[in-house]
C-alpha angles and dihedrals in degrees: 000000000000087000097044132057108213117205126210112234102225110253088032098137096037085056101053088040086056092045105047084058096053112024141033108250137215143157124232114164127164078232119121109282090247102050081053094055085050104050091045102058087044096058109033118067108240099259102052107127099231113179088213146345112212134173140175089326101063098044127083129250115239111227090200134117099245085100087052093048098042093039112014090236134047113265105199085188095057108107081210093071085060119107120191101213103196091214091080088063088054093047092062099045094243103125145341116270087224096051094047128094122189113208109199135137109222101064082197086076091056106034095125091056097043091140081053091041124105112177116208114192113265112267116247113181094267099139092194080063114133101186099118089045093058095036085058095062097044099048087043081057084060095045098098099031110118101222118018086197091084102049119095102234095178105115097008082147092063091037093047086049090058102043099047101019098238130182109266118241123247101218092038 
C-alpha cells in the first residue's frame, strides 16, 4: 500500500452498511491478488461478512486487440486485459446469474456480463461526489427482481435521479 494511495469514494461506509443488509457481498477486481487483499482489508471493517474475495487470478485474460489499439502491443500485466466472466460464480455454486450484479467501472471487465453489469462513473477525487448514494437506491430498486438480466441498466444514474429527485452528480 506504501506505493498506492488509495482514495475513499464519499458515501463509502453508508453504502456497505446498505449493502451488507440487502444484498450478499463479494469482491472480485482484475488487481494483483495481493493489492486486492490489501484494499480490502483496508476498506472493509473486519467483520464484514464478504462470500469471496478474488483478484487477477481469478479473472480471465482477454485475447482481443483493445490492448493493441490502445498501446500498440499486449500487455499481459495491464488489469484492463482482465475479463470477470460471472460463470465461474455459477460454477461454484456460489449465486444465480440472474440474481448477480457485477459494479465495476470499466464495462470492458465485465463485457461478457453486460445484462449482470451496473457502471458507476470513475471516481476522480471529487469528495462532493454522490455517486454511492445514488448507486444505493438504485440497486435497493433490483433487490427484489427476479432475474437482473432484463432490466435495461444503461443510464440507471439519470433514471435513479427521477424517481427519487436526487441530487444530480457533478462528475456524471
Amino acid at each position: 500500500m506504501e506505493k498506492y494511495k488509495v482514495y475513499i469514494r464519499p458515501g463509502l461506509k453508508q453504502f456497505l452498511d446498505k449493502l451488507i443488509i440487502n444484498f450478499k457481498v463479494a469482491v472480485w477486481s482484475s488487481a494483483s491478488d495481493d493489492y486486492v487483499k490489501k484494499i480490502v482489508n483496508k476498506i472493509f471493517p473486519e467483520e464484514y461478512p464478504l462470500e469471496f474475495v478474488w483478484g487477477r487470478s481469478m479473472c480471465t485474460l482477454q485475447h482481443d486487440t483493445q490492448s493493441l489499439d490502445d498501446l500498440g502491443y499486449s500487455d499481459y500485466y495491464n488489469h484492463l486485459n482482465y475479463s470477470k466472466i460471472l460463470k465461474k460464480i455459477k460454477k461454484r455454486g456460489i449465486g444465480r446469474l440472474e440474481r448477480t450484479l457485477i459494479i465495476d467501472d470499466t464495462p470492458r471487465k465485465s463485457k461478457y456480463n453486460y445484462g449482470n453489469a451496473i457502471y458507476p462513473s470513475e471516481f476522480k477525487g471529487d469528495q462532493s461526489d454522490n455517486e454511492l448514494e445514488l448507486l444505493t437506491k438504485y440497486l435497493l430498486t433490483l433487490k427484489d427482481v427476479d432475474n437482473v438480466r432484463t432490466i435495461e441498466k444503461r443510464g440507471w444514474q439519470e433514471k435513479i435521479k427521477l424517481i427519487t429527485g436526487a441530487k444530480p452528480n457533478r462528475l456524471t
